[in-house]
TIVEX-813188 format. One record per residue: chain; residue in one letter; x, y, z of N, C-alpha, C, O in turn; residue number from 1. Coordinates in steps of 0.02 Angstrom, whole numbers. Layout:
TIVEX-813188
(atom A a (X Y Z) (X Y Z) (X Y Z) (X Y Z) NUM)
...
***
This chain:
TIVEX-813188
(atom A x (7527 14010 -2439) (7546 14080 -2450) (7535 14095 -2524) (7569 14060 -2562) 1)
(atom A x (7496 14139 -2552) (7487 14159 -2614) (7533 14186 -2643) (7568 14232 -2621) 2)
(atom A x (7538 14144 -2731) (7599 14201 -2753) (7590 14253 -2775) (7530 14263 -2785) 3)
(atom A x (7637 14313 -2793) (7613 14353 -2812) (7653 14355 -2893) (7713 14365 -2903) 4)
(atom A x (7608 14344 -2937) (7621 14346 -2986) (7690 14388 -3020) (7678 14446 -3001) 5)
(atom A x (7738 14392 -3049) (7791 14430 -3070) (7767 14441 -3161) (7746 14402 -3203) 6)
(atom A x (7783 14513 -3162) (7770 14548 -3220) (7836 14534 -3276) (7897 14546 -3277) 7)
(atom A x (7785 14501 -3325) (7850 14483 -3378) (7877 14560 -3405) (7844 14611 -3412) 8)
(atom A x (7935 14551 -3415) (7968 14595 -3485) (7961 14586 -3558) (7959 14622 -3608) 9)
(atom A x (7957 14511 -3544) (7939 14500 -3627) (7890 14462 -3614) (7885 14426 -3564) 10)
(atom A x (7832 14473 -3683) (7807 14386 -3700) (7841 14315 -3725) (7863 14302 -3781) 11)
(atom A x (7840 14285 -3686) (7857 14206 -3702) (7823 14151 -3745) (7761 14147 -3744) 12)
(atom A x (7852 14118 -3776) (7811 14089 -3793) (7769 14092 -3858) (7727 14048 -3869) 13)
(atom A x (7779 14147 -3902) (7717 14173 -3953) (7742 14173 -3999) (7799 14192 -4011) 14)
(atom A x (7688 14143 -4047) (7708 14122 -4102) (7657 14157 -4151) (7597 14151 -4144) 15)
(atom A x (7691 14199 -4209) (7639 14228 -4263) (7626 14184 -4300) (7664 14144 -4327) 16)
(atom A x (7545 14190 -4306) (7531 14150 -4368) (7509 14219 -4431) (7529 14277 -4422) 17)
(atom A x (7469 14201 -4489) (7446 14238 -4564) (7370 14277 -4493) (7372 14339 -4488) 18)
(atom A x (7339 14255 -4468) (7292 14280 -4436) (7302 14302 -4363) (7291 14362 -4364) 19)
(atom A x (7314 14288 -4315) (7343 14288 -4243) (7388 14293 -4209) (7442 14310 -4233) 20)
(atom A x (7380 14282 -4141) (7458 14279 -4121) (7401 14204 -4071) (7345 14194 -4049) 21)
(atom A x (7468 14170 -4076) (7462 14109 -4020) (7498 14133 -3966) (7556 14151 -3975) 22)
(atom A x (7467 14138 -3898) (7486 14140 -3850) (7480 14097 -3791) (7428 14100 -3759) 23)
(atom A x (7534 14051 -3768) (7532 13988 -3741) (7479 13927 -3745) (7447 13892 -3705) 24)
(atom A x (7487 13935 -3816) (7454 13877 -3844) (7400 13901 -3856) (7371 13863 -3896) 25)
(atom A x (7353 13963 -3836) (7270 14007 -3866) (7280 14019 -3915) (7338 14033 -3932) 26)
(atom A x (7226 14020 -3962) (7234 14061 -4025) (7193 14151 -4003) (7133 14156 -3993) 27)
(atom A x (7223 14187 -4001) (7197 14274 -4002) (7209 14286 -4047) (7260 14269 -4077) 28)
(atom A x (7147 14333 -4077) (7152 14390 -4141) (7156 14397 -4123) (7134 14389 -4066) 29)
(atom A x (7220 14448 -4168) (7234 14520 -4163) (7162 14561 -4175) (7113 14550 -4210) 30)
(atom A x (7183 14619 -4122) (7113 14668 -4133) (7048 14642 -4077) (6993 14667 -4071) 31)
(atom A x (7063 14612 -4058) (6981 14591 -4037) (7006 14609 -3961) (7065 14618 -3947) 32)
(atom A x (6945 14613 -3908) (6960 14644 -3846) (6993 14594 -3803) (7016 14604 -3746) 33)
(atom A x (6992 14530 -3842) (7026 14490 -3773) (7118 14497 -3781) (7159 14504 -3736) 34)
(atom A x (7123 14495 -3813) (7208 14536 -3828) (7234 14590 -3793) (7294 14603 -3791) 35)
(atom A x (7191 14620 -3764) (7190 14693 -3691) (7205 14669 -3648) (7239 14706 -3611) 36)
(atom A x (7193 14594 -3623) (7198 14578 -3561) (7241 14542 -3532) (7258 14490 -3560) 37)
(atom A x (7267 14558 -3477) (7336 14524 -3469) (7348 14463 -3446) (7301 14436 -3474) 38)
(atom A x (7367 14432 -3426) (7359 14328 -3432) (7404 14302 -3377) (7432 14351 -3353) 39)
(atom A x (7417 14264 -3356) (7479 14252 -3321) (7494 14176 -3346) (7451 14132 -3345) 40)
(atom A x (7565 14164 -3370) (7598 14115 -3370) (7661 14080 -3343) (7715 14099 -3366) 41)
(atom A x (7659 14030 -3294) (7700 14000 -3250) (7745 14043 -3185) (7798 14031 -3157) 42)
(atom A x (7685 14107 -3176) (7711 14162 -3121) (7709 14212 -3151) (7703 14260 -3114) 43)
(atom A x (7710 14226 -3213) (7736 14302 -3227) (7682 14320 -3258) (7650 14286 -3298) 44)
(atom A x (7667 14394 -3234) (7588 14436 -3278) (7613 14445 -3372) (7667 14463 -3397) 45)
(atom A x (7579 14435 -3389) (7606 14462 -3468) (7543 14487 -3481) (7489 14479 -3451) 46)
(atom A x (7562 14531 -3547) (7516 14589 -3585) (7518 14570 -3665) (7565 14596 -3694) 47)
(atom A x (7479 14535 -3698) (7514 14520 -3769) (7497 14599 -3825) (7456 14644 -3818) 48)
(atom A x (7539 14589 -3866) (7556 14651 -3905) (7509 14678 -3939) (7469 14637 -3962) 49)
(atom A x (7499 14732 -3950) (7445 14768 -3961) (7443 14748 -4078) (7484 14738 -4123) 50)
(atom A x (7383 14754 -4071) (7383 14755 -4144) (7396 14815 -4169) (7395 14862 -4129) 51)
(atom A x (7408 14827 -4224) (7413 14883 -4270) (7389 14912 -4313) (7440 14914 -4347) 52)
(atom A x (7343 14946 -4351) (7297 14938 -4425) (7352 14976 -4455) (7380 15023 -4428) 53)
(atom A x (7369 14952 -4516) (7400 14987 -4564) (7350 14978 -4649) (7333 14926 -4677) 54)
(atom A x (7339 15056 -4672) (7297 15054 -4698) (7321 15037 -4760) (7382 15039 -4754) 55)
(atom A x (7306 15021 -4818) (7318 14998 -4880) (7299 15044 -4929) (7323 15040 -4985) 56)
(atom A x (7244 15103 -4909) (7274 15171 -4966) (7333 15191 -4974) (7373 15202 -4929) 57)
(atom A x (7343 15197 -5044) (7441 15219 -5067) (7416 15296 -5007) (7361 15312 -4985) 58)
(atom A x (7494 15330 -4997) (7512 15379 -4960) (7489 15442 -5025) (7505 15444 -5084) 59)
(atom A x (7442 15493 -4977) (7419 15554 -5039) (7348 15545 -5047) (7320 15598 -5061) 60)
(atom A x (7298 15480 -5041) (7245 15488 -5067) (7206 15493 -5011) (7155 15458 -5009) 61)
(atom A x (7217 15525 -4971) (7167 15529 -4910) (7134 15622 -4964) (7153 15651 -5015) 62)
(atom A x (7088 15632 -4921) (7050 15713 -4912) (7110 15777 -4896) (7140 15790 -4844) 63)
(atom A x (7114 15815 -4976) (7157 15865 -4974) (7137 15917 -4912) (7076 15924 -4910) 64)
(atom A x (7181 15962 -4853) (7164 15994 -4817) (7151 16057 -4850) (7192 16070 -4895) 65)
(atom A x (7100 16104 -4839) (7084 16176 -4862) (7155 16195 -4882) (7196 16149 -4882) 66)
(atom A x (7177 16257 -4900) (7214 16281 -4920) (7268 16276 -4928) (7303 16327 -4930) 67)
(atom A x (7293 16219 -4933) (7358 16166 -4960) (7390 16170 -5014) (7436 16131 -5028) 68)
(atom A x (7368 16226 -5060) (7373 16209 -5135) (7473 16242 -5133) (7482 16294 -5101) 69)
(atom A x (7518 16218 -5156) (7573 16252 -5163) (7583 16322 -5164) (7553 16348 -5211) 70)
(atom A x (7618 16364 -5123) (7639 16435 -5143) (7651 16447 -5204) (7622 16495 -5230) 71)
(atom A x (7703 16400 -5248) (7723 16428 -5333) (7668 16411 -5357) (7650 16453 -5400) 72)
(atom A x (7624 16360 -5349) (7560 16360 -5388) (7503 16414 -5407) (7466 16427 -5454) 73)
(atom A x (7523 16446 -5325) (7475 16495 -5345) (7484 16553 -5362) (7440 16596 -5370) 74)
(atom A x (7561 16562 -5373) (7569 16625 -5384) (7594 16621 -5458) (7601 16670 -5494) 75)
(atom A x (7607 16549 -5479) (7585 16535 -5566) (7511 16553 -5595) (7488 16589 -5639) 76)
(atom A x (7495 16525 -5564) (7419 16541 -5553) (7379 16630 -5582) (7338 16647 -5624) 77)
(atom A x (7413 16660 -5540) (7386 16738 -5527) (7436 16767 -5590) (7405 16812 -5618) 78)
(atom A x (7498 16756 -5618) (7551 16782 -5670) (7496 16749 -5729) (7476 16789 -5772) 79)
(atom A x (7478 16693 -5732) (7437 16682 -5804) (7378 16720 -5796) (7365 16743 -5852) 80)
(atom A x (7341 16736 -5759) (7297 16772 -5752) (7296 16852 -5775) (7255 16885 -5806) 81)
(atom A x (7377 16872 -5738) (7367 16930 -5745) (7412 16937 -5815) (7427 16996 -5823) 82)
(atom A x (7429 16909 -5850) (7455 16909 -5935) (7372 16914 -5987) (7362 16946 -6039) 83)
(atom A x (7322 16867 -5945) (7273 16862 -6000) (7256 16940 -5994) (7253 16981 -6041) 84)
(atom A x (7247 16951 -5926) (7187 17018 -5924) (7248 17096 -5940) (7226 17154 -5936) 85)
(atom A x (7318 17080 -5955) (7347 17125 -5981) (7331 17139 -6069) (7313 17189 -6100) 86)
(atom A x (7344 17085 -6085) (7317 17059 -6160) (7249 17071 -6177) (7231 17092 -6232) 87)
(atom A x (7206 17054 -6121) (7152 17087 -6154) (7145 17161 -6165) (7113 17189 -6209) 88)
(atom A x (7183 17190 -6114) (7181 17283 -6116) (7210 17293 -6178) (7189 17340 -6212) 89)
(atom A x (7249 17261 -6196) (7265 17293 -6289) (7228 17265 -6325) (7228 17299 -6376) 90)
(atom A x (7183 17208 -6333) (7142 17222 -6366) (7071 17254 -6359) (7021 17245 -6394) 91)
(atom A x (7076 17283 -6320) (7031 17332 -6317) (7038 17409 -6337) (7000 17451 -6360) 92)
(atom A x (7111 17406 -6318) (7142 17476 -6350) (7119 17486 -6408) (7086 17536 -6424) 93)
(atom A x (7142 17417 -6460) (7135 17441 -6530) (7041 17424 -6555) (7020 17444 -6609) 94)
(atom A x (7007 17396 -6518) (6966 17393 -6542) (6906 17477 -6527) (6857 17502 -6554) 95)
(atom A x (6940 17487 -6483) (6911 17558 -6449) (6933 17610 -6524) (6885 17630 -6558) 96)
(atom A x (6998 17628 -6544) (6999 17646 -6580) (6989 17638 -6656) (6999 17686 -6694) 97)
(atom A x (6971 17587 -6675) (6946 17548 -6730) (6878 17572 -6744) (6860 17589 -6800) 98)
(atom A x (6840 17574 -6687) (6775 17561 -6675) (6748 17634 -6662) (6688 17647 -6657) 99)
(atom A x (6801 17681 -6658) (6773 17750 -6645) (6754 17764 -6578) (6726 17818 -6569) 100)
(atom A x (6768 17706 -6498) (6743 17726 -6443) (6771 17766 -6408) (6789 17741 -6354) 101)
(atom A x (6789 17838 -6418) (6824 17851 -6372) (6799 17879 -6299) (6832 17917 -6262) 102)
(atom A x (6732 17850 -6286) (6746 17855 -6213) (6773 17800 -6176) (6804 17805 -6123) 103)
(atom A x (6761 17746 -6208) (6800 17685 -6196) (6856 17679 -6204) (6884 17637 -6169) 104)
(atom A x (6894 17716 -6251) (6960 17725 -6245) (6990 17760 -6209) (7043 17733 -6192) 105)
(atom A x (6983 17810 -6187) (6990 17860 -6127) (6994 17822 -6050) (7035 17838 -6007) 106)
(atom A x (6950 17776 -6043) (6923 17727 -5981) (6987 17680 -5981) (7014 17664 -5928) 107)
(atom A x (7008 17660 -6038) (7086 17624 -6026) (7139 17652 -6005) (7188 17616 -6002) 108)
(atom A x (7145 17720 -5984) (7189 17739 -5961) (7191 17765 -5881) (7144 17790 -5849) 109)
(atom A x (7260 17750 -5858) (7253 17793 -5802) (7231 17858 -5789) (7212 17884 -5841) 110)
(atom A x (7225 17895 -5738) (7205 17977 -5713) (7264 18012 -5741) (7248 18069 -5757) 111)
(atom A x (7330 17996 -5755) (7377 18028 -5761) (7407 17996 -5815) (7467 18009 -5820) 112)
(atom A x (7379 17951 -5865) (7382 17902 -5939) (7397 17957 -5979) (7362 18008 -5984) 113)
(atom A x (7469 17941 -6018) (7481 17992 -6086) (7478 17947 -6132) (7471 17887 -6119) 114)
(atom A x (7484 17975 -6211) (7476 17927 -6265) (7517 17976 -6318) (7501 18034 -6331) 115)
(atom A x (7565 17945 -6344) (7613 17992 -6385) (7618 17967 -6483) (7655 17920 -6498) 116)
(atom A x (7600 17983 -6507) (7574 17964 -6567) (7605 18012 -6629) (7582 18016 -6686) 117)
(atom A x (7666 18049 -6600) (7702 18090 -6656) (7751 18074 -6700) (7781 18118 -6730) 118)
(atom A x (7765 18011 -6707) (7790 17973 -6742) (7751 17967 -6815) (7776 17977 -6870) 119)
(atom A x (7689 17951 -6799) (7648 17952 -6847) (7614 18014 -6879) (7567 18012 -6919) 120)
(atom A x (7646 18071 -6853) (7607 18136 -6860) (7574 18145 -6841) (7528 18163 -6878) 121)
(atom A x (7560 18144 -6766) (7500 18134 -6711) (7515 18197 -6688) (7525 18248 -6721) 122)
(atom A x (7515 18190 -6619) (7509 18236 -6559) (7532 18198 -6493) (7510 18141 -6486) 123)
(atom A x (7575 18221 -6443) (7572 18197 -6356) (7521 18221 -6318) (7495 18277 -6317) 124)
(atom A x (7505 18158 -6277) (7444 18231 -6244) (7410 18163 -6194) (7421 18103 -6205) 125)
(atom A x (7373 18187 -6146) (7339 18145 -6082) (7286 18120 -6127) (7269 18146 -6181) 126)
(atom A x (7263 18069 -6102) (7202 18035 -6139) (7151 18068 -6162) (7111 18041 -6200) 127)
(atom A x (7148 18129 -6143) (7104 18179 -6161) (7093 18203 -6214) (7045 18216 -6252) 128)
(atom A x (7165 18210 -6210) (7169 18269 -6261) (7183 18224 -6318) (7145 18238 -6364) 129)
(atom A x (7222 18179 -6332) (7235 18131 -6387) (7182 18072 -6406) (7195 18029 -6449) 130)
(atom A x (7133 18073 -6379) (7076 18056 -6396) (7028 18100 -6430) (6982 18078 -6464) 131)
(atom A x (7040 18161 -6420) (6991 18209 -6476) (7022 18226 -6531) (6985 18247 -6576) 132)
(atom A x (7085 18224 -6542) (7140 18218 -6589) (7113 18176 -6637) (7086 18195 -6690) 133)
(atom A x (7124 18090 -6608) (7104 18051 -6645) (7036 18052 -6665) (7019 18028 -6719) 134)
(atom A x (7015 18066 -6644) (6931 18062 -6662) (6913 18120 -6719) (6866 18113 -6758) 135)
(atom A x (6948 18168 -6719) (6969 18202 -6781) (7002 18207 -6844) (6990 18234 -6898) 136)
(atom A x (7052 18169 -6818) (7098 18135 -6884) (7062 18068 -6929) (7054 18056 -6989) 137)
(atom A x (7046 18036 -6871) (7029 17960 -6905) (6974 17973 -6918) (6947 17919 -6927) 138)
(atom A x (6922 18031 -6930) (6855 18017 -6961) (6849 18028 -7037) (6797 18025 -7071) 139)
(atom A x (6919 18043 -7059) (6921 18052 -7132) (6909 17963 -7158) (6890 17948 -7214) 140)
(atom A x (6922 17922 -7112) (6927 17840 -7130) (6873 17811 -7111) (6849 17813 -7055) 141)
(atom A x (6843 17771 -7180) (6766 17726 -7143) (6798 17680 -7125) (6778 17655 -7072) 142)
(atom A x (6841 17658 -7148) (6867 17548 -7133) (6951 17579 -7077) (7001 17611 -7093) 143)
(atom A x (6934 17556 -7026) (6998 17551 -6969) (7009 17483 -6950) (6963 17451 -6927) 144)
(atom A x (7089 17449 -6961) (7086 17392 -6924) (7168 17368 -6890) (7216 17341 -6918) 145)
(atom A x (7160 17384 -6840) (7216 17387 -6812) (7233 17301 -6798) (7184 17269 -6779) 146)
(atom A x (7286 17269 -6804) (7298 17204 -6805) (7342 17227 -6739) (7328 17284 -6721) 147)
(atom A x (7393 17194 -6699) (7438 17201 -6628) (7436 17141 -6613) (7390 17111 -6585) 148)
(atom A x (7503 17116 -6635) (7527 17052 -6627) (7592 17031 -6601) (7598 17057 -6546) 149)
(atom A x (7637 17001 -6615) (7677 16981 -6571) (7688 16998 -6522) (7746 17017 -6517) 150)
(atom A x (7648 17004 -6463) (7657 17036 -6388) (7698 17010 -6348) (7701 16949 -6345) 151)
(atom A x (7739 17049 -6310) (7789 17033 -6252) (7746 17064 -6218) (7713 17114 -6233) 152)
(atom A x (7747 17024 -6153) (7719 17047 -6108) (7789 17040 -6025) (7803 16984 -6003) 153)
(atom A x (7814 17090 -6002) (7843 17103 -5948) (7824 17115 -5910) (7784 17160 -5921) 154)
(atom A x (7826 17098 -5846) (7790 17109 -5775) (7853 17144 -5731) (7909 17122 -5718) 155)
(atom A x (7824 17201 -5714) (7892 17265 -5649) (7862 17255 -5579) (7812 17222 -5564) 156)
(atom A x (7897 17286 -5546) (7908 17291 -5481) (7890 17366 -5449) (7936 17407 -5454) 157)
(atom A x (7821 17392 -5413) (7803 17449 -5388) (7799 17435 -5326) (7772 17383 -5308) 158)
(atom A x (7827 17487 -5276) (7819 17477 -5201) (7840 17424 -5173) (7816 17413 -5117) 159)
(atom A x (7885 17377 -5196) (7921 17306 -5176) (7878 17268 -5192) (7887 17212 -5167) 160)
(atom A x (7797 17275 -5248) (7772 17207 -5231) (7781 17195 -5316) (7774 17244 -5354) 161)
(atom A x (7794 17133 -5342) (7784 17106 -5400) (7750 17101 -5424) (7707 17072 -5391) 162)
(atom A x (7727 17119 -5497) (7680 17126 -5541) (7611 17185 -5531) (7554 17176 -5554) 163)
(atom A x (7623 17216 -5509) (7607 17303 -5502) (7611 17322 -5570) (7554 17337 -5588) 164)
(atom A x (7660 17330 -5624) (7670 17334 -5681) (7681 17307 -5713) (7711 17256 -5693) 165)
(atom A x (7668 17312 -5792) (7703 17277 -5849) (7703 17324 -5903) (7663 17370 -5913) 166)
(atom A x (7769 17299 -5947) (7785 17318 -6012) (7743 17279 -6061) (7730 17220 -6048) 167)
(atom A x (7721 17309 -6117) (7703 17261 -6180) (7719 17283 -6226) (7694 17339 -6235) 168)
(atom A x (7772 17259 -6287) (7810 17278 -6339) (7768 17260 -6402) (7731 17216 -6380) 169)
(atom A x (7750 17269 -6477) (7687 17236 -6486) (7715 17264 -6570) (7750 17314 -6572) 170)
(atom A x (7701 17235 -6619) (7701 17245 -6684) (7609 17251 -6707) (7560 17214 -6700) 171)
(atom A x (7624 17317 -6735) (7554 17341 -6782) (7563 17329 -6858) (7613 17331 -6893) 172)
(atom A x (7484 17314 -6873) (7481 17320 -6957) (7409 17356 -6954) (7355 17334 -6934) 173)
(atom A x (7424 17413 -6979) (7340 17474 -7005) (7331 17480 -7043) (7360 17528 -7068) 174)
(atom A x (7273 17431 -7095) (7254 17460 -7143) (7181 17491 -7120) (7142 17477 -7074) 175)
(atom A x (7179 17547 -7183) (7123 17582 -7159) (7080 17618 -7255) (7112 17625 -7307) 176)
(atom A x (7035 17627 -7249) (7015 17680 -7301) (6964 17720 -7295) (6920 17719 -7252) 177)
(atom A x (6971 17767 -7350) (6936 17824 -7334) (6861 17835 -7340) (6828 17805 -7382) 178)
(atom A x (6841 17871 -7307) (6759 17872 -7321) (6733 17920 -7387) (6740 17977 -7408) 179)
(atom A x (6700 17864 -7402) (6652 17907 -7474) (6611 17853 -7521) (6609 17794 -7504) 180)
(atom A x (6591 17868 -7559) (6546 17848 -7596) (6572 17790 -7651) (6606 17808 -7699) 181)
(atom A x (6554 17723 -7640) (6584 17685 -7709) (6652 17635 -7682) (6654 17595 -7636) 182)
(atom A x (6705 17655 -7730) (6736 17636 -7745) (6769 17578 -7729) (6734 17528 -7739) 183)
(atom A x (6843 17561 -7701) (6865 17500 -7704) (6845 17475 -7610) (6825 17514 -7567) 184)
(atom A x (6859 17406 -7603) (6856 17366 -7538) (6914 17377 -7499) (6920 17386 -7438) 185)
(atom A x (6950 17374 -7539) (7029 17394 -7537) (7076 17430 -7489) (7053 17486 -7500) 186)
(atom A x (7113 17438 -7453) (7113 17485 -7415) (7140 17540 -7462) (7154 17529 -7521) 187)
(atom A x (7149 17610 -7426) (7168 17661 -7473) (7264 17686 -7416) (7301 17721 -7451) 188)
(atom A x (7291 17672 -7352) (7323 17679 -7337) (7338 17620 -7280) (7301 17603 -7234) 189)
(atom A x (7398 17596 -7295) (7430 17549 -7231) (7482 17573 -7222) (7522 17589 -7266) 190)
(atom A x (7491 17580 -7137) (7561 17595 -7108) (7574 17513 -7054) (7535 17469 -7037) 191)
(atom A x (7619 17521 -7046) (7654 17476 -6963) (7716 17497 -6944) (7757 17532 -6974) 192)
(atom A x (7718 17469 -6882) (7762 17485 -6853) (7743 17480 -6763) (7682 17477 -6767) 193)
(atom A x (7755 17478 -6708) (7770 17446 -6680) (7736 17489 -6591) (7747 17547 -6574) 194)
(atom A x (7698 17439 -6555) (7691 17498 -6502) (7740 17472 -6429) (7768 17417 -6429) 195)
(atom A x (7742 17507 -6385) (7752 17534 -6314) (7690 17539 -6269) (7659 17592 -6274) 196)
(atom A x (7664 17489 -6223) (7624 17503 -6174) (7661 17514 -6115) (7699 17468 -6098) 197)
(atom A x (7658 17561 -6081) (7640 17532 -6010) (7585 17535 -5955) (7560 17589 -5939) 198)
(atom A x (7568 17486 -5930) (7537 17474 -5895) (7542 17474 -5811) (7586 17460 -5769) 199)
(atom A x (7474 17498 -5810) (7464 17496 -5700) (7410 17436 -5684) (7353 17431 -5707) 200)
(atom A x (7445 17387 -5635) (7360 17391 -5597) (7338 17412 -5530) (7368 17406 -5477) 201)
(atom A x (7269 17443 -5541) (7228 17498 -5513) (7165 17456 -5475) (7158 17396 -5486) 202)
(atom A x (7132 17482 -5443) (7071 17474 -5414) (7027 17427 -5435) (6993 17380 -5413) 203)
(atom A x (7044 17475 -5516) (6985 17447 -5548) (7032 17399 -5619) (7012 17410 -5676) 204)
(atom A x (7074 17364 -5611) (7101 17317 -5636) (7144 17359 -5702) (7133 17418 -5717) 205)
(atom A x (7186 17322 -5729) (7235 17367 -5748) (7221 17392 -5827) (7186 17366 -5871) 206)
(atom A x (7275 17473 -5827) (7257 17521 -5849) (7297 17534 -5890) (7347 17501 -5878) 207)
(atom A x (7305 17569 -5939) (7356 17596 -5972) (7393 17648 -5962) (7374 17695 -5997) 208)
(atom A x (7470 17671 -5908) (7504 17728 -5901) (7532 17759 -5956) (7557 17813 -5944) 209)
(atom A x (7534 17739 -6013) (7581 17755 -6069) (7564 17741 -6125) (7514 17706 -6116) 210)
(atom A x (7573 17748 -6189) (7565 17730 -6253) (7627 17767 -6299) (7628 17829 -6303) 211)
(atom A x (7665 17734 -6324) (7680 17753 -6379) (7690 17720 -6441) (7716 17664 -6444) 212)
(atom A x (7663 17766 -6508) (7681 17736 -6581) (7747 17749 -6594) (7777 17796 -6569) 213)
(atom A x (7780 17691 -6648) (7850 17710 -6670) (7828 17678 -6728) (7846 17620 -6740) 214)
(atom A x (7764 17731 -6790) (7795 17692 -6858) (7828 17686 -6889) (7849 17736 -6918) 215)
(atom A x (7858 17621 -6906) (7900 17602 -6964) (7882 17616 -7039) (7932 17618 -7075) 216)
(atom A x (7832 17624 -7066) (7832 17615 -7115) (7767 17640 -7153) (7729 17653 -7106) 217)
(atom A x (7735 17654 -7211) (7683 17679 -7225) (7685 17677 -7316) (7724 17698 -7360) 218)
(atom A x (7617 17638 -7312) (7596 17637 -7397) (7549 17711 -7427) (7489 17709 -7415) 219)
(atom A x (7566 17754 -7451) (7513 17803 -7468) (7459 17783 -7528) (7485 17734 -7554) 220)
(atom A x (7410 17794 -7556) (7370 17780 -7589) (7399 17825 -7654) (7425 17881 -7649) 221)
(atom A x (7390 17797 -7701) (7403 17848 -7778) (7371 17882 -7819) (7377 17903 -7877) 222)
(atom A x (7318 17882 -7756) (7254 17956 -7772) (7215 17954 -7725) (7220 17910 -7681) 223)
(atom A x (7165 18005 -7724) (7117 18021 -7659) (7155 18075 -7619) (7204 18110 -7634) 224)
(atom A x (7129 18071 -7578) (7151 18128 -7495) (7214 18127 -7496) (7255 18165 -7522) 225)
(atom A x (7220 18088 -7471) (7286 18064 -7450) (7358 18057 -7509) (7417 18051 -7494) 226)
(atom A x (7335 18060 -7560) (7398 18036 -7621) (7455 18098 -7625) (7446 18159 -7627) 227)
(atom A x (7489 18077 -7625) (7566 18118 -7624) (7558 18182 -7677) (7606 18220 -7686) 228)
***
């Protein structure tokens, strides 16, 4: 009468070695296909234990998945970004007006951009209009050089989303002199004192909603145009 083999619960018998497993006295690698197959010893079917690969790259250096990069990373990311390209809009401000561009200066502002400059004995008025202002006043001066330095830069909140706006608080130094024939390198008038941006961003990347001067202070020249 044939037996019918009985299915172990455990393996018996097995002994690990640095390479194998010994199984009733066989040597089997691990890994190789004869380790699949099940054996019978003294009645009972057995199955010996499956190998395992465990890989030996540290944990992390496998292939980063697409778009994995951290949420705060990237939204560090987009705040340094949008500080440079705020920073650059003021210096463009002053170089626009330095430089005499005012259609380029005009282009820094929003559709609805004011610029208030009566502090200095200016005028309020939409980019429009305080751009032909300036372009009238300042042509009495060949040398313009607007310095705008210590910048704060603040980022607001429009329509619930963050960084829609920013403040920039900013210390000026203007020296400037007058146009004519000759004389010194020198400047012939310096004021400072301190500006007020605010800023949008727009469509077309951000803009200037606001401007205002608050000078502090002013050197007059002790002759020429300008002398007291």
């Amino acid at each position: 009468m044939p037996v019918t083999p009985r299915r172990c619960g455990r393996a018996t018998g097995l002994a690990h070695g640095d390479r194998g497993v010994r199984v009733a006295g066989a040597e089997r690698h691990l890994g190789s296909a004869a380790t699949d197959r099940p054996f019978t010893k003294d009645g009972f079917e057995c199955r010996p234990p499956r190998a395992h690969r465990i890989s030996g790259a540290p944990l992390g250096s496998g292939p980063r998945m697409p778009n994995t990069v951290p949420m705060t990373q990237r939204v560090e990311l987009a705040t340094v970004m949008d500080r440079l390209a705020v920073n650059d809009l003021v210096t463009e401000y002053a170089v626009a007006v330095d430089d005499g561009e005012w259609a380029a200066y005009r282009g820094l502002f929003t559709s609805d951009g004011r610029a208030d400059y009566r502090s200095a004995g200016g005028i309020e008025g939409d980019a429009e209009r305080v751009a032909a202002w300036l372009a009238e006043s300042l042509d009495l001066f060949a040398m313009r050089q607007h310095l705008i330095v210590n910048r704060q830069v603040r980022f607001g909140i429009l329509e619930h989303d963050t960084g829609d706006t920013a403040r920039v608080r900013a210390d000026y130094l203007n020296p400037m002199r007058f146009a004519g024939p000759g004389g010194s390198a020198a400047p012939d008038l310096v004021c400072g004192g301190r500006y007020e941006f605010g800023v949008l961003r727009t469509t077309d990347g951000w803009r200037l909603r606001g401007v205002v001067v608050e000078e502090k202070w002013r050197r007059l020249p002790t002759s020429g145009p300008g002398a007291p």
